[in-house]
C-alpha positions in Angstrom: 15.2 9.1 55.9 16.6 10.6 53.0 19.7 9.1 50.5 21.7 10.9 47.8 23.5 8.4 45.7 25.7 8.5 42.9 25.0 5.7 40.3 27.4 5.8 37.2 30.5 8.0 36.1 31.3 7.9 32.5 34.9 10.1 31.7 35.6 10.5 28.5 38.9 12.1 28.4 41.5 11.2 31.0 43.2 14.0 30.0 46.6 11.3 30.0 47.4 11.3 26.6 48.2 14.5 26.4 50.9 14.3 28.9 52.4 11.1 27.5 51.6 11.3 24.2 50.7 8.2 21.8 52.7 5.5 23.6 52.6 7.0 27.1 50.4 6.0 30.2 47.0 5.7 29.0 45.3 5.3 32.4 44.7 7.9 35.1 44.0 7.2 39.0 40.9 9.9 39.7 39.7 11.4 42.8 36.6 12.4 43.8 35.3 14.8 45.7 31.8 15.7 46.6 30.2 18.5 48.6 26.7 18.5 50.1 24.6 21.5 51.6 21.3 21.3 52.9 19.4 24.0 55.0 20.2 21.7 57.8 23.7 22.6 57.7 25.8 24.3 60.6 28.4 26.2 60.8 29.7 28.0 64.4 30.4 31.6 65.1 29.1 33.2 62.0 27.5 35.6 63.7 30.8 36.8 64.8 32.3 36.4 61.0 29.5 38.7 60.3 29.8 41.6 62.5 33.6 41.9 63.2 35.5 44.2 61.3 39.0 42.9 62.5 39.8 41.0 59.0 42.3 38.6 61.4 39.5 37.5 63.0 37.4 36.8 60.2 39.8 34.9 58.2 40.1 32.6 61.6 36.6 31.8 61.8 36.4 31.4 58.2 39.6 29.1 58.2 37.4 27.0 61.1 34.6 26.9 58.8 36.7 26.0 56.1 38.0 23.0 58.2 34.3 22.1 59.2 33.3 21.6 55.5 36.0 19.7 54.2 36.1 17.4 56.9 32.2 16.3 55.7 33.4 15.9 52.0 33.1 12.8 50.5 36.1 11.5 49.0 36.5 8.4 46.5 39.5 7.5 44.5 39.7 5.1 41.5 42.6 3.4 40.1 43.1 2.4 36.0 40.4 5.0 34.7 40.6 5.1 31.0 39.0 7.2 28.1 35.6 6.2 27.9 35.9 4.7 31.3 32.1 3.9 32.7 32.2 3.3 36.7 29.2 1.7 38.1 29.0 2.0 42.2 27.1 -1.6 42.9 24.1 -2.2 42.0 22.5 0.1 44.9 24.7 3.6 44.1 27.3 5.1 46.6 25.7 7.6 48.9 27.1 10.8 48.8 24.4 12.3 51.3 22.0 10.7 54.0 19.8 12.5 56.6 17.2 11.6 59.0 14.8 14.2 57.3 14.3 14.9 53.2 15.7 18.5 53.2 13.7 21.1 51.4 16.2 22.1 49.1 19.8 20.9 49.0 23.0 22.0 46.2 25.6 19.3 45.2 29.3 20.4 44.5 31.1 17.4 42.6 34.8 17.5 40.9 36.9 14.9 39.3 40.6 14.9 39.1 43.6 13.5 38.7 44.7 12.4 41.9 47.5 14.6 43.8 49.1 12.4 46.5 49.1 16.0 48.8 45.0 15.9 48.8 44.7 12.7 50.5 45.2 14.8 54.1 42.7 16.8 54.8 45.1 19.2 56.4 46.7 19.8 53.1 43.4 20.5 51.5 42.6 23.5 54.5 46.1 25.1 54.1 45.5 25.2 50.2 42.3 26.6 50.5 43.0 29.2 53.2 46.4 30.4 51.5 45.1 30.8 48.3 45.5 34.1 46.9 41.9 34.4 46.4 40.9 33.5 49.9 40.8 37.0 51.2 38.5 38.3 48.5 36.2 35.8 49.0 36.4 36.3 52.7 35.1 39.7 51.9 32.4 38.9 49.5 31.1 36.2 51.8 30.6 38.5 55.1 28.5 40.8 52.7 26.5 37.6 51.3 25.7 36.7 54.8 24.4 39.8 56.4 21.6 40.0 53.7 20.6 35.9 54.2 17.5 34.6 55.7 19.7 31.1 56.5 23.7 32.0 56.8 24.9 28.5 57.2 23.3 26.9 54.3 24.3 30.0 52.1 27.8 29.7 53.6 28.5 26.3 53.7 27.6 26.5 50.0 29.7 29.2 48.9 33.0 27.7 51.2 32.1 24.0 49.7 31.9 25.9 45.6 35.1 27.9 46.8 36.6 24.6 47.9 36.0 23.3 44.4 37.4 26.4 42.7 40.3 26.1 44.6 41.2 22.6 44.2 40.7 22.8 40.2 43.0 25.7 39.7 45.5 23.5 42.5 44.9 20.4 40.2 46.2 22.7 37.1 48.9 24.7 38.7 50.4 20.8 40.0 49.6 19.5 36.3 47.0 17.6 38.0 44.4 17.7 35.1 40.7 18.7 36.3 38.7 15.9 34.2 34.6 17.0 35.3 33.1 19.6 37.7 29.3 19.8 38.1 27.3 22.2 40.6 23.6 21.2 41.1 20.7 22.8 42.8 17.8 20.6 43.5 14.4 21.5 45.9 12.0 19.1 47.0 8.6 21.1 45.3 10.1 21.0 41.9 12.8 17.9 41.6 11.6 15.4 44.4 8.3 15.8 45.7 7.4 12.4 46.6 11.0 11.8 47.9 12.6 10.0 44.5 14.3 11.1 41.4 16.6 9.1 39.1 18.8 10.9 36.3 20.9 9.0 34.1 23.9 10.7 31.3 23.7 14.3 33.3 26.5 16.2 31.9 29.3 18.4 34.0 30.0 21.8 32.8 32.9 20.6 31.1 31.0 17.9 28.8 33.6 15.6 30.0 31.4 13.4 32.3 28.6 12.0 32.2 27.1 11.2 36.3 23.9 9.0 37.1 22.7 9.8 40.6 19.4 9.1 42.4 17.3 10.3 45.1 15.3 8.0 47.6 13.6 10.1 50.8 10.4 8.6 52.9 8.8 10.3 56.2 9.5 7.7 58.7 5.8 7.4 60.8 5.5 6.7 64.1 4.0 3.4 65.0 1.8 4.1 68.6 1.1 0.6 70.1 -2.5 -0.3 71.9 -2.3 -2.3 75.0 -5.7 -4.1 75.3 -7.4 -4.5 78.8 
């Protein structure tokens, strides 16, 4: 079995203030939204995505993709966040990942923003993705990516879930929806979690406005063979 929690969220910036100014609203309701790839991932008809050359068709499959990664996002809101807010998740963590099996290698895709009523359907989400102006560029870029790839799902369910982020930060801005924290992470199991457990506390987003805990907690589950006497 293998778990990927988050522990702790510290936001210092609500990014309120400078909306309302000194008297104004001084809390913020936050979403957030996580993305998790593993080699285990799968995604359908990219063998198709790869080898057509009828761009319709691509941006359909991709579009399906799309839908097949957001729809395994996990997505938390929180209500009253303040500067300096610290958010504790229990005192076991919130998973953001479980498995059957420790993956070898996994990337995590995290955001934090102020919440847009629109992104609580996941339909809303797809259409803003797919319709972005970027979207057909990175259609392009991707079906190179994946023709050059040892393991195409993992590499694109990584690249639509980092996409996904991209897309709903510069959505969050263009709605005045302030992005308040966005992290990308890349952890293997040699290096960062070799006996199936790492804790990090106070990691910082690229934006050194958040400050995440998370832990890891994998074990090999053995099978337990039974001997009947005579």
């Amino acid at each position: 079995m293998f778990f990927f929690r988050i522990n702790k969220l510290k936001i210092f910036d609500n990014k309120e203030g400078k909306k309302f100014g000194l008297f104004g609203k001084d809390s913020a309701q936050v979403k957030l939204v996580s993305f998790v790839t593993t080699e285990q991932a799968e995604l359908p008809n990219l063998t198709e995505f790869i080898q057509t050359n009828d761009e319709g068709a691509k941006n359909e499959i991709l579009r399906a993709a799309v839908e097949n990664v957001v729809s395994s996002r996990i997505l938390t809101e929180i209500d009253n966040v303040k500067d300096n807010s610290t958010m504790t998740f229990g005192d076991t963590g919130f998973v953001l990942y479980q498995a059957n099996k420790i993956p070898a290698c996994f990337n995590w895709n995290f955001i934090a923003y102020e919440s847009d009523k629109r992104h609580r359907e996941t339909v809303a989400l797809i259409d803003d993705i797919t319709r972005h102006p970027d979207f057909p560029v990175f259609s392009g870029k991707l079906g190179g990516l994946l023709k050059n790839t040892p393991n195409p799902a993992f590499d694109a369910f990584n690249q639509i879930s980092k996409f996904a982020i991209d897309t709903i930060s510069k959505v969050a801005k263009e709605n005045r929806d302030d992005m308040m924290g966005i992290l990308f992470m890349s952890l293997n199991r040699t290096e960062h979690y070799n006996h199936g457990e790492r804790k990090k506390d106070d990691v910082p987003d690229l934006t050194n406005n958040m400050l995440i805990d998370y832990s890891i907690f994998g074990f090999e589950e053995s099978s337990v063979q039974v001997v009947s006497g005579n």
